[in-house]
C-alpha positions as CSV (number, residue, x, y, z in Angstrom):
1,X,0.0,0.0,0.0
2,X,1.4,3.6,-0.8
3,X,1.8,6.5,1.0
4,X,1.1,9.6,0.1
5,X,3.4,12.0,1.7
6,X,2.4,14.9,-0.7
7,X,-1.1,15.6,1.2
8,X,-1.4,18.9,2.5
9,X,-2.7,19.4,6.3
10,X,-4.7,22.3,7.8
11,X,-5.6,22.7,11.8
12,X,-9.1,24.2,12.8
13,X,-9.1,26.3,16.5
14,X,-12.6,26.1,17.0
15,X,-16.0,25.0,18.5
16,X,-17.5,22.0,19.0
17,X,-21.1,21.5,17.2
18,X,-22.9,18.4,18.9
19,X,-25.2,18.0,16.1
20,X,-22.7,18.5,13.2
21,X,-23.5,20.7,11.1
22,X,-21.1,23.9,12.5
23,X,-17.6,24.6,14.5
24,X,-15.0,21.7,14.3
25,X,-17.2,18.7,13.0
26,X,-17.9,21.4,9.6
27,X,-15.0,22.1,9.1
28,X,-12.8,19.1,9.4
29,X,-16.1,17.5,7.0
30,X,-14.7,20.7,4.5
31,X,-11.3,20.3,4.6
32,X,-11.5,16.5,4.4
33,X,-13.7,16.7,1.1
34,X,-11.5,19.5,-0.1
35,X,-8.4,17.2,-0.3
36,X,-6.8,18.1,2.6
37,X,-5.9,16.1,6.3
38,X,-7.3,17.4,8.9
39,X,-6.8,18.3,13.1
40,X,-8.4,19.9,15.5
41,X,-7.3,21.8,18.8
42,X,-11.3,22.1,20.5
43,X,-12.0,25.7,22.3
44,X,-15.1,24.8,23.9
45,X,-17.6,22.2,24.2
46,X,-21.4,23.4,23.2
47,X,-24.7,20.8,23.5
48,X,-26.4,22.3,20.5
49,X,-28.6,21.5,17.4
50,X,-30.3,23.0,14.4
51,X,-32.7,24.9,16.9
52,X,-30.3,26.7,19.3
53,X,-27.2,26.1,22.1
54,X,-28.2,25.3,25.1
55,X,-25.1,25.2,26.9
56,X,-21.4,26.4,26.4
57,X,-18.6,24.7,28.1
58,X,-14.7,25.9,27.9
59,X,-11.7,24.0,27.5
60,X,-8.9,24.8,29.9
61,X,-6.8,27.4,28.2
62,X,-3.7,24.7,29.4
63,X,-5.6,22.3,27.4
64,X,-6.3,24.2,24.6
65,X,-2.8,25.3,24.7
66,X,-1.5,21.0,25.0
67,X,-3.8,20.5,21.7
68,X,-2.1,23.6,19.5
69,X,1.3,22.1,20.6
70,X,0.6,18.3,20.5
71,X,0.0,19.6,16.1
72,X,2.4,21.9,15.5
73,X,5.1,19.6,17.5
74,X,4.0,16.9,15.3
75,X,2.3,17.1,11.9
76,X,2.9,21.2,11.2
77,X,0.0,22.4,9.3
78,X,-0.2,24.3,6.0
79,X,-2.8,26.9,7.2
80,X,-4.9,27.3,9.8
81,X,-8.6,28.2,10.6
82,X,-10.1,29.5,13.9
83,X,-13.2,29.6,14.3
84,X,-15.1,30.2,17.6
85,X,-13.6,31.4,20.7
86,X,-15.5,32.0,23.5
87,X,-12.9,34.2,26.5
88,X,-10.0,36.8,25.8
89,X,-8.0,34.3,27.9
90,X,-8.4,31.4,24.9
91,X,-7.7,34.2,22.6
92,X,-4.6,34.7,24.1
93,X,-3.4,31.7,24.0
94,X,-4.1,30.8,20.0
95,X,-1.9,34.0,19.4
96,X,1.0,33.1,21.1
97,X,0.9,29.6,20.2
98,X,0.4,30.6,16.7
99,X,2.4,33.6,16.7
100,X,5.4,30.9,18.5
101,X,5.0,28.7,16.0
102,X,5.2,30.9,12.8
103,X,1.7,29.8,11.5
104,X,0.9,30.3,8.0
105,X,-2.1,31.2,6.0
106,X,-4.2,32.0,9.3
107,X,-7.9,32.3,8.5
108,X,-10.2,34.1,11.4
109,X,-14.0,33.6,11.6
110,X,-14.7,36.3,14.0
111,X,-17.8,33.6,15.0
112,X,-19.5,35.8,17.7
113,X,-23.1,35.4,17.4
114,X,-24.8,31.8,16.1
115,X,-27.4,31.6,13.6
116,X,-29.5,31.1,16.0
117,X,-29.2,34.0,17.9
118,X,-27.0,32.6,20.6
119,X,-23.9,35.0,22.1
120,X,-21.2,32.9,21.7
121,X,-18.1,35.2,23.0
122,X,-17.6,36.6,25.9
123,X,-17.0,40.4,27.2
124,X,-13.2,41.0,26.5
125,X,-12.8,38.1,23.9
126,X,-13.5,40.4,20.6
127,X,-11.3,42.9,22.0
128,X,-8.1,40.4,22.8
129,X,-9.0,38.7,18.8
130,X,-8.6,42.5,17.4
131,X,-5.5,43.0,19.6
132,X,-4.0,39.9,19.2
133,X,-5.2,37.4,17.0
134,X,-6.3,39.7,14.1
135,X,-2.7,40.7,12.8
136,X,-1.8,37.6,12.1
137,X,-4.0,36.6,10.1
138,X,-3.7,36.2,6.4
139,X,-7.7,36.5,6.1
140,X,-10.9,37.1,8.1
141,X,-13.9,36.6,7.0
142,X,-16.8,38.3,9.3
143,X,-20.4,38.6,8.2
144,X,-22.4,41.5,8.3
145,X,-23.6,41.4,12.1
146,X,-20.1,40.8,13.1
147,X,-18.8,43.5,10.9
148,X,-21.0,45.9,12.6
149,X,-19.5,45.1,15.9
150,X,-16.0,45.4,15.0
151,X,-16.9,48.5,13.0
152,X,-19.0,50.0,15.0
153,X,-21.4,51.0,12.2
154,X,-24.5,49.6,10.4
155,X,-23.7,48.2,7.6
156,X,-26.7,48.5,4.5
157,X,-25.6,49.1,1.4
158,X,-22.5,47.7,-0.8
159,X,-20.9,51.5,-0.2
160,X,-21.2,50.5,4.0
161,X,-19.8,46.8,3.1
162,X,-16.3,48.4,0.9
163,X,-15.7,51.2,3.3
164,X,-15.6,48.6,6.6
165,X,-13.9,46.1,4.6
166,X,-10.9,48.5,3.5
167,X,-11.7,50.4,7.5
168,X,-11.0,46.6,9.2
169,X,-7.9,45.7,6.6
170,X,-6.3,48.9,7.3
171,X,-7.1,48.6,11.5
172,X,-5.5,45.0,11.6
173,X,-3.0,45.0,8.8
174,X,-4.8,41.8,7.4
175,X,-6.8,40.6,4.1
176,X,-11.3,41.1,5.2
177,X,-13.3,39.1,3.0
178,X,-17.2,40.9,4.0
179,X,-19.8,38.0,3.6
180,X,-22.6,39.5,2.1
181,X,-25.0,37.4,2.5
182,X,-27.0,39.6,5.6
183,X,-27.2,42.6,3.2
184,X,-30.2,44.2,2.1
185,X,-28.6,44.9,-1.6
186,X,-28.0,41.0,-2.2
187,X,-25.5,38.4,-1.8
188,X,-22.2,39.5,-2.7
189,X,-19.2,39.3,-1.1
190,X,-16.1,41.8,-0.8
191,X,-12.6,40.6,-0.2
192,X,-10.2,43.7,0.1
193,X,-6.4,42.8,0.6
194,X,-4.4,43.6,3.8
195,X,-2.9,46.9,1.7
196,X,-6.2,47.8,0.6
197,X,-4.4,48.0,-3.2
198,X,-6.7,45.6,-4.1
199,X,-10.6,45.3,-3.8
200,X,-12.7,42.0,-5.8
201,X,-16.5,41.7,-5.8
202,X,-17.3,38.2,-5.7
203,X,-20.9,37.4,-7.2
204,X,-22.9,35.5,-4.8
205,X,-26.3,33.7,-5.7
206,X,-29.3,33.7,-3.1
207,X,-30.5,29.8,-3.0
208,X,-33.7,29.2,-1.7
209,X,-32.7,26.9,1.0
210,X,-33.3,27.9,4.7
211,X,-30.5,25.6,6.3
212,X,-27.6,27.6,6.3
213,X,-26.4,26.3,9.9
214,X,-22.6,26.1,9.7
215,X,-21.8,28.3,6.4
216,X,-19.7,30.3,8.4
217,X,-17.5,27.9,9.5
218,X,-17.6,26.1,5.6
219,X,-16.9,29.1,3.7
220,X,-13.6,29.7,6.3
221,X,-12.1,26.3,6.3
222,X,-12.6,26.0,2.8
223,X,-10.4,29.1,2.2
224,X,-8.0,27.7,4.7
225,X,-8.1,24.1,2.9
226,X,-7.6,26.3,-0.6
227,X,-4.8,28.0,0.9
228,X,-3.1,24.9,2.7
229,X,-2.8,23.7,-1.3
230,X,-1.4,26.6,-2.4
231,X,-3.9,28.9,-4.1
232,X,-3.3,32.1,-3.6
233,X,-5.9,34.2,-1.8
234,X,-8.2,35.1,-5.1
235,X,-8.5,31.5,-6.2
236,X,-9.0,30.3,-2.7
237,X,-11.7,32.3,-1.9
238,X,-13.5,32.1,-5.0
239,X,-12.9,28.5,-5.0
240,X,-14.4,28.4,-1.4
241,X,-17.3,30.1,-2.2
242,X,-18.2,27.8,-4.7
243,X,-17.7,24.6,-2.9
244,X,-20.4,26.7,-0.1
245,X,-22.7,27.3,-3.2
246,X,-22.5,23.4,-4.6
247,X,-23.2,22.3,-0.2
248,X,-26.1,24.8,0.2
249,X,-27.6,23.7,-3.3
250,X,-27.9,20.3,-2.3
251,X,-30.6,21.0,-0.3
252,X,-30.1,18.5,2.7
253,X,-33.0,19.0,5.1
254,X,-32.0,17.9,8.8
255,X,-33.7,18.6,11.9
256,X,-36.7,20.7,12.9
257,X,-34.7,24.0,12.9
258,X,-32.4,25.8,10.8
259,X,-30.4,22.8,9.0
260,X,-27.0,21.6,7.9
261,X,-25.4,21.6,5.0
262,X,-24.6,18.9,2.8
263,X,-21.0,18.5,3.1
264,X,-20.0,15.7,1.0
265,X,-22.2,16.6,-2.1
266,X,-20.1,15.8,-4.6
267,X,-18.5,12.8,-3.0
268,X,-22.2,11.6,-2.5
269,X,-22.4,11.7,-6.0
270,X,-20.2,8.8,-6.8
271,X,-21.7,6.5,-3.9
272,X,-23.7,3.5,-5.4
């Protein structure tokens, strides 16, 4: 039996989703599908499903700190996605693990809110991810609530969605890729690079699906997975975005609230 050697690795910092569909169980699903071998250092715990989180427990942040060394000490990984974390103090310590380390191709979901509503950081984290986590990241990709708290403006138009993206690029010295998909104008996405010399409008389609749960977390460790195989940031994202499109599309229809999506769409397609 061979081994292949050649296969690219990405870590995801993030959440636990009990029922699947979001946080660590999404995106090692992603990057799996995508071609890449995936780990996993878990922030917190959650008991949660397509109609809420009903409870939020934290890893230690020794722990979480034991889990980020235990992979890079091992089995270094060609990027890295976070995802959710819950206390400044967690925060803390993926930046100076990652920061120790020399991480590359860092992708940040500022996850702060669920889709269901549920406040999933606490007071002081979002401050300690600007501070610290933020500038090293090669991307992050907040949506359009989240954008509003780190901008402190509402966000309504595509004018609001290009001046925060280039306002949070130029505050954390990093790429912003502004979901759309909140927006009253449409679906479309803005990624603006970390020197804001270079602004793309990526085309986004509104599919009539109500089980969105986890697209966050998708769309993010697919840009890391793109990355970890060496697309540059364009391709990746683009890429990434159309993997989410093809998972949404398939229409899976779990649970009595807001769904999953369908992860392994196209690799369903060749199972007899």
């Amino acid at each position: 039996m061979s081994n292949n050697c050649n296969i690219k690795t990405a870590l995801t910092i993030a959440g636990s989703d009990s029922s699947g569909g979001a946080g660590i169980q999404a995106d090692i699903k992603t990057m799996t599908v995508l071609g890449v071998y995936a780990m996993s250092a878990i922030t917190s715990l959650t008991a949660q499903n397509t109609m809420g989180v009903t409870d939020v427990s934290d890893v230690s942040p020794d722990l979480l700190k034991m889990q980020i060394d235990a992979v890079f000490e091992d089995i270094f990984p060609n990027a890295v996605k976070v995802g959710m974390v819950s206390s400044a103090e967690l925060a803390q310590v993926i930046a100076d693990r990652l920061k120790y380390y020399g991480a590359k191709n860092i992708v940040v979901d500022p996850v702060m809110v669920s889709t269901s509503g549920s406040t999933l950081a606490k007071d002081g984290c979002v401050k300690k991810m600007e501070e610290k986590l933020f500038p090293l990241a090669k991307l992050i990709t907040p949506n359009i609530p989240e954008a509003e708290i780190l901008w402190g403006k509402r966000i309504s138009s595509r004018d609001d969605m290009q001046n925060c993206a280039i306002g949070l690029a130029q505050r954390y010295g990093c790429a912003v890729l502004l979901k759309g998909g909140h927006c009253e104008d449409g679906a479309d996405d803005i990624l603006v690079y970390k020197k804001c010399d270079k602004e793309i409008w990526l085309t986004g389609e509104r599919i009539d699906n109500p089980n969105t749960h986890g697209t966050g977390c998708t769309l993010s460790s697919a840009v890391a997975a793109y990355l970890a195989r060496g697309e540059d940031l364009e391709n990746a994202v683009k890429r990434a975005k159309k993997y989410l499109t093809g998972a949404i599309g398939a229409g899976l229809d779990l649970g009595k609230g807001r769904g999953p999506l369908d992860h392994a769409y196209a690799l369903r397609k060749h199972i007899q």
